[in-house]
Steps between C-alpha positions, in 0.01 A plus 500: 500500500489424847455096643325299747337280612124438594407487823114417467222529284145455489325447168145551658633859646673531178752613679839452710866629611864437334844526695743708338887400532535796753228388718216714416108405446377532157131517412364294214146533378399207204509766242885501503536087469623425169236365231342168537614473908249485745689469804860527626666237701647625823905422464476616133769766391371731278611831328266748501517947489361712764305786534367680775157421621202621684661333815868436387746332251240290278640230230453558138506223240649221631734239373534134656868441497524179680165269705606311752390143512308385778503162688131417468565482124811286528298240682175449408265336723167473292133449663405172398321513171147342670505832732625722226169361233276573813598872529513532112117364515429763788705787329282443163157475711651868615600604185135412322275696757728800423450430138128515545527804668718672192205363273270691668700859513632464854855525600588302855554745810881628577573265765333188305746557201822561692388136672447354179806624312701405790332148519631450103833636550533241774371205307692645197852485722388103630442412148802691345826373653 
């Protein structure tokens, strides 16, 4: 199986492009990401097969080899905890209009969900270090 590594991807796309070894641009659509990963980290080598696509090599199931580790995770700088409780508080205010919304049958617009599940992920990654 052929290596790499990956050169960008977007989870909101679902979508993004591995480097082969030899220099070539791989497609790889979300479907091909091993189970239980969302996302790949540029830097990562993986291992993955190819096929051809409708618009050139493609990347078929995937296999992380190595992630590289990233400075902003080796030092942590953490919003103080006041400023963090006052987005929480803002995020849930957020969080219970769209609630009310589900109760009654309706789903939030496109563009209002990619916002919101962007604005957890975000307050997800401050939380998590």
């Amino acid at each position: 199986m052929p290596t790499g590594k990956v050169k960008w991807y977007d989870v909101e796309k679902g979508f993004g492009f591995l480097a082969t070894e030899e220099g070539d641009e791989v497609f790889v659509h979300a479907s091909a990401l091993p189970a239980g990963t969302e996302a790949l980290k540029p830097g990562s080598r993986v291992e993955f097969g190819i096929a051809d696509g409708k618009r050139g090599p493609q990347a078929l199931s995937i296999r992380v080899l190595d992630v590289p580790v990233t400075i902003t995770k080796t030092k942590v700088v953490r919003k103080p905890a006041e400023d963090t409780a006052v987005i929480l508080e803002d995020l849930i205010k957020l969080l219970d209009g769209v609630s009310n919304s589900l109760r009654r049958g309706r789903y939030p617009d496109d563009k209002s969900s990619h916002l919101i599940a962007s604005m957890l992920r975000k307050v997800a990654d401050d939380i998590d270090v």
